[in-house]
C-alpha positions as CSV (number, residue, x, y, z in Angstrom):
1,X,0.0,0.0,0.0
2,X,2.9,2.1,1.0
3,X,4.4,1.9,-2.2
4,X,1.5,2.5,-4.6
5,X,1.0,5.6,-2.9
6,X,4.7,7.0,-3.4
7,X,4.2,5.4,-6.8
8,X,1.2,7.7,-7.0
9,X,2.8,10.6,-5.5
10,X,5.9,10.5,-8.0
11,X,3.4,9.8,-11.5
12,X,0.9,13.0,-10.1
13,X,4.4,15.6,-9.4
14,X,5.3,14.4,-12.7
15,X,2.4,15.0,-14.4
16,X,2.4,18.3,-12.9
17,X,5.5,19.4,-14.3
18,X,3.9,18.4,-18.1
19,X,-0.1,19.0,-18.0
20,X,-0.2,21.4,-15.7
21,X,-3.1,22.9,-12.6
22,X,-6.3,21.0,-14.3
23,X,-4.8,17.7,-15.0
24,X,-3.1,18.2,-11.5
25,X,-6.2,18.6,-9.8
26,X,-7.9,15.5,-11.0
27,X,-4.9,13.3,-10.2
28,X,-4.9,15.1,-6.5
29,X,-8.8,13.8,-6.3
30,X,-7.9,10.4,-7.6
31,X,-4.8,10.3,-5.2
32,X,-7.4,11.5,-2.5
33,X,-9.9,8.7,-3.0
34,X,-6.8,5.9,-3.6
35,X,-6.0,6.6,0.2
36,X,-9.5,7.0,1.6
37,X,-8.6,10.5,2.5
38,X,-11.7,12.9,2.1
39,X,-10.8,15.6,-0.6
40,X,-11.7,18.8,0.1
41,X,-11.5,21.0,-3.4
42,X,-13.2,24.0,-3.5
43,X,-15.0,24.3,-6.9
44,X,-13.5,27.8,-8.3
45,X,-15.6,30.9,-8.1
46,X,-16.1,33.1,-10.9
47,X,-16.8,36.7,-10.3
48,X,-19.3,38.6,-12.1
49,X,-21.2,42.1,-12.6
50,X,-24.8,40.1,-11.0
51,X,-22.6,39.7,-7.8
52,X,-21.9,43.5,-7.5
53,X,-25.4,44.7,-8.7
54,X,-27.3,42.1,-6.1
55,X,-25.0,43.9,-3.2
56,X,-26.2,47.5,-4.7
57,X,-29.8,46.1,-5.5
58,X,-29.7,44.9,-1.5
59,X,-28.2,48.2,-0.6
60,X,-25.2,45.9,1.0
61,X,-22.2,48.6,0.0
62,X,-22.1,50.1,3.1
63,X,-21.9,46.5,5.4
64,X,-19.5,45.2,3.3
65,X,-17.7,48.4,1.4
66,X,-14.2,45.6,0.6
67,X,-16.2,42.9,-1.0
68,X,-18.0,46.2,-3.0
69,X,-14.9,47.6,-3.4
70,X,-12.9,44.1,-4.2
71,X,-15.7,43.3,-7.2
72,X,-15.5,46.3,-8.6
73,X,-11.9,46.2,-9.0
74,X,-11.7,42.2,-10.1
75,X,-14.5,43.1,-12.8
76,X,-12.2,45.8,-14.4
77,X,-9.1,44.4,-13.9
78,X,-9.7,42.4,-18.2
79,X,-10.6,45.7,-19.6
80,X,-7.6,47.5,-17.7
81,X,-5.3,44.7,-19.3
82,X,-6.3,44.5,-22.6
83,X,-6.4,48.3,-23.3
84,X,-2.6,48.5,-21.9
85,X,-2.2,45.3,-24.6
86,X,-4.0,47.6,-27.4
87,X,-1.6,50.2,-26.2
88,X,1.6,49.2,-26.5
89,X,1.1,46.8,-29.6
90,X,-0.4,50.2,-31.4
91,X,3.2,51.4,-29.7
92,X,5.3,49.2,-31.6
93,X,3.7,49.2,-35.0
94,X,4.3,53.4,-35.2
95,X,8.0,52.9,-33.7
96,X,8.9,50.8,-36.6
97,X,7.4,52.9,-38.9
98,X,8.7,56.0,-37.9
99,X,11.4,55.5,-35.9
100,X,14.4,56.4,-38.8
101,X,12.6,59.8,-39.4
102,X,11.6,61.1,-36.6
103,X,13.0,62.7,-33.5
104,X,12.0,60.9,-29.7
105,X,9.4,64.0,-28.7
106,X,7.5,64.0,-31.7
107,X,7.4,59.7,-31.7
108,X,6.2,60.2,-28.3
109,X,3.3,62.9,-29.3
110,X,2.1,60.7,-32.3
111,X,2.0,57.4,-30.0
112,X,0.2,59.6,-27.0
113,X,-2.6,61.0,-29.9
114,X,-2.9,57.5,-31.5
115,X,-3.6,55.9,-28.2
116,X,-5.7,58.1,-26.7
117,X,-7.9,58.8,-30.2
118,X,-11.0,59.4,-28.5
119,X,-9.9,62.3,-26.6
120,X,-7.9,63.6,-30.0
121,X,-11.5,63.4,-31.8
122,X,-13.1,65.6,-29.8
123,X,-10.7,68.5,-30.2
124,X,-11.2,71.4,-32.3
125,X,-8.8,71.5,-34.5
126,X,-9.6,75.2,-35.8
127,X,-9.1,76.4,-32.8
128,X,-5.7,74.6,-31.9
129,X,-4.3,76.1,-35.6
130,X,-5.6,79.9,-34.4
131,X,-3.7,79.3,-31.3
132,X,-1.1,77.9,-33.2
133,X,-0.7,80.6,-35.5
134,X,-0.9,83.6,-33.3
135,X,1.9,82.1,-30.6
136,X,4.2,81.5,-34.3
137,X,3.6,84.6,-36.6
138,X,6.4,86.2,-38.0
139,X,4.8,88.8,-39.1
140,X,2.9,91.6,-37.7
141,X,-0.3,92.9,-39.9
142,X,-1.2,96.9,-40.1
């Protein structure tokens, strides 16, 4: 008995190393049930939006403000990562395009307006050339 369970032991770490957590955790419950030791995995729990609205629908925010506070911030945390991901691939395509011709300030302006696009949309772009113009003109009108 002693040996089928080091046996069992040695084939689970080394199917660890090569299929990795979900494989792992099957094995552990099979290893569990070979000994006759009760398993105790906790099934894993997804977070999601209906969570966070039944504690505002309940008005629960202010009993527990850090689970409020915690969902809220697990909930954005995908968005936050992808947008950074968006960012900096958008980076690297305009660096190799431009790098050769252009000087480090203006490669950093171009990748700041190209990011943030929706802000850049929304400017007026007359008024940004009248500025423009008045702050550069050579010459003075009578």
């Amino acid at each position: 008995m002693a040996l089928k369970s080091v046996s069992s032991i040695v084939k689970f770490l080394k199917e660890y190393r090569q299929n990795g957590i979900p494989k792992v955790i099957i094995a552990a419950k099979d290893i569990a049930l070979l000994i006759e030791i009760p398993g105790k995995f906790p099934e894993e729990y997804q977070f999601s939006q209906q969570n966070l609205e039944l504690i505002y629908n309940k008005k629960l925010q202010e009993i527990y403000p850090n689970i409020t506070t915690s969902l809220r911030i697990v909930l954005t945390i995908p968005v936050t990562v992808a947008s950074a991901e968006r960012s900096f691939s958008k980076l690297k395509l305009i660096k190799n395009h431009l790098r050769s011709t252009m000087s480090n300030e203006r490669l950093t302006g171009l990748a700041l307006l190209s990011i943030e696009s929706h802000l850049a949309q929304e400017l007026d772009l007359e008024d940004i050339v009248q500025d423009f113009a008045s702050k550069k003109a050579r010459k003075v009108n009578f």
